[in-house]
C-alpha positions as a Markdown table, in Angstrom:
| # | Residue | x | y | z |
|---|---|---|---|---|
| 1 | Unk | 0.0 | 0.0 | 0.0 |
| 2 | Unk | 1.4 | 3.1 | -1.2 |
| 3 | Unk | 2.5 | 5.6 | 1.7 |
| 4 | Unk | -0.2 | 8.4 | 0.2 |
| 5 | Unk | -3.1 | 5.7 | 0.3 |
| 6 | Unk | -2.6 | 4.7 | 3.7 |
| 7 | Unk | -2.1 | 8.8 | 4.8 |
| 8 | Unk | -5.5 | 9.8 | 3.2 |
| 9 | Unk | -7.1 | 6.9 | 5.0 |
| 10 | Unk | -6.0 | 8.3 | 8.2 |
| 11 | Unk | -6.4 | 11.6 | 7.6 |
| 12 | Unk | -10.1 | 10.5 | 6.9 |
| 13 | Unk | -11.3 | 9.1 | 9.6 |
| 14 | Unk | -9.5 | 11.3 | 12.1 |
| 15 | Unk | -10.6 | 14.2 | 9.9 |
| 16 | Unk | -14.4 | 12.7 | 9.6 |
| 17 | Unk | -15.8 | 13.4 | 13.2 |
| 18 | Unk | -14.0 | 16.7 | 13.1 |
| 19 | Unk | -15.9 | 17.4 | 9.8 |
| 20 | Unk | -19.1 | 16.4 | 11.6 |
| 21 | Unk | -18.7 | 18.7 | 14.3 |
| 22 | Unk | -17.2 | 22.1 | 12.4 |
| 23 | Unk | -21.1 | 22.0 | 10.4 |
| 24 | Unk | -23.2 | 21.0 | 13.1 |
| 25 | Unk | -23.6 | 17.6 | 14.1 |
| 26 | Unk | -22.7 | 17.4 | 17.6 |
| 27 | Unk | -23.0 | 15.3 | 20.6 |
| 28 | Unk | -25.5 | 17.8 | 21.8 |
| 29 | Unk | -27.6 | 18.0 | 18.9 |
| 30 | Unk | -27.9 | 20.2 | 15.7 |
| 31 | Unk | -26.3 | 23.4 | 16.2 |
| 32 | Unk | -28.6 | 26.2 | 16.2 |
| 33 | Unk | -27.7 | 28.0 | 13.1 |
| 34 | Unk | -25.1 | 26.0 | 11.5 |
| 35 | Unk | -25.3 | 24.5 | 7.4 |
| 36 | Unk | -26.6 | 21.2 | 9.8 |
| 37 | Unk | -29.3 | 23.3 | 10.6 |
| 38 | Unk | -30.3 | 24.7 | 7.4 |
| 39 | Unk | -29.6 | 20.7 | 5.9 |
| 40 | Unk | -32.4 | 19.9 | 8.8 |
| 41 | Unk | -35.0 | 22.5 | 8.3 |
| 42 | Unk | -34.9 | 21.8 | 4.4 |
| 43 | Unk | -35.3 | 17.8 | 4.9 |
| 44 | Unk | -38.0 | 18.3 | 7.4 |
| 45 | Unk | -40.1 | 20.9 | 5.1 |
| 46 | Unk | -39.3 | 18.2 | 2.1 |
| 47 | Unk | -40.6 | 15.3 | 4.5 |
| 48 | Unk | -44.0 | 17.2 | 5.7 |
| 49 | Unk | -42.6 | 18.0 | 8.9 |
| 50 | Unk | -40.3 | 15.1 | 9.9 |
| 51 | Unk | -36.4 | 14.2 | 9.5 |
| 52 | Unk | -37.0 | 10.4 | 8.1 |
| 53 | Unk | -35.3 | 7.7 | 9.5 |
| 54 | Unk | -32.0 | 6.6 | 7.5 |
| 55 | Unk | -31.8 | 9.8 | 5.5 |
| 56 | Unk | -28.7 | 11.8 | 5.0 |
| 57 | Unk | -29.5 | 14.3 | 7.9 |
| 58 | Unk | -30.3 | 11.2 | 10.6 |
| 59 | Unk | -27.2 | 9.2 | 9.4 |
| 60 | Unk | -25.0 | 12.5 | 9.9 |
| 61 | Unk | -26.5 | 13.2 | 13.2 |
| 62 | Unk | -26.2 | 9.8 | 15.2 |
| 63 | Unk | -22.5 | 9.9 | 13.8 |
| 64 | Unk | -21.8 | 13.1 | 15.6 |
| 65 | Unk | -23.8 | 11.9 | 18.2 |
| 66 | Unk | -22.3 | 8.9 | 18.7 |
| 67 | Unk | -19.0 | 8.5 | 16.6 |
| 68 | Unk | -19.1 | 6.5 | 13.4 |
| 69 | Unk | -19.6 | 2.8 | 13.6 |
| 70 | Unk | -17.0 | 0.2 | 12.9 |
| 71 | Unk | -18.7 | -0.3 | 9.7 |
| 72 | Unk | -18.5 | 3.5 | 9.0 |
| 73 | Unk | -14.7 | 3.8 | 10.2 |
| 74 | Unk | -13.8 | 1.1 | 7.7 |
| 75 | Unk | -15.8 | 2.9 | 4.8 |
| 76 | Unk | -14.4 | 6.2 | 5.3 |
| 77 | Unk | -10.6 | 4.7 | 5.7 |
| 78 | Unk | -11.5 | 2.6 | 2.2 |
| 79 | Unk | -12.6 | 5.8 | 0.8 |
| 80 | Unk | -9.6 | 8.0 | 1.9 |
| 81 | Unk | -7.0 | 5.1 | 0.6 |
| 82 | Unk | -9.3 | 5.0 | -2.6 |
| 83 | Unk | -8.5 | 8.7 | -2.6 |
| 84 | Unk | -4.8 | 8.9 | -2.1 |
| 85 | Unk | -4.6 | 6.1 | -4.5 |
| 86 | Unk | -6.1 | 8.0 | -7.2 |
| 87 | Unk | -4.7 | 11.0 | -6.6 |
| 88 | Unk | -1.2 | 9.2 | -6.3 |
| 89 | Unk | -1.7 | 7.7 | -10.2 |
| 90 | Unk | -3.0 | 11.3 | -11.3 |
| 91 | Unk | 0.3 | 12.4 | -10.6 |
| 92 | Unk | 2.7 | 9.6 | -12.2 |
| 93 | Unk | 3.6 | 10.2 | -15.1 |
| 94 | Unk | 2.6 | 7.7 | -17.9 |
């Protein structure tokens, strides 16, 4: 595994829960105000009131909630590597 791959792997799932928490989804909730908020009111107004179950707003919130799932860790890592591994063949020369 290229050096890059496995760097953009970490860098994802360290970075992830930070992500989570800069826009909104907290431990404590949707933050009054932030782009989780406005992703919130707009899926509740779309839904006739209600945030469904399993949609991209209730996902996102029970990971900042709770932390992302061992399932979730190993996605994002795979994604990240997936990532640096691209990137890392954009830049070789042919």
């Amino acid at each position: 595994i290229p050096l890059l791959c496995f760097s953009c792997a970490v860098v994802a799932v360290v970075g992830a829960p930070l992500v989570l928490g800069a826009v909104g989804f907290t431990s404590a909730g949707i933050t009054a105000g932030s782009y989780a908020a406005t992703m919130m009111s707009a899926a509740a107004a779309a839904n006739g009131g209600a945030v469904a179950a399993g949609s991209t707003v209730a996902v996102m919130q029970a990971a900042g909630a709770a932390g992302l799932s061992g399932a979730a860790t190993a996605a994002v890592a795979a994604t990240g590597a997936a990532v640096g591994y691209l990137t890392n063949l954009c830049d070789s020369p042919i």
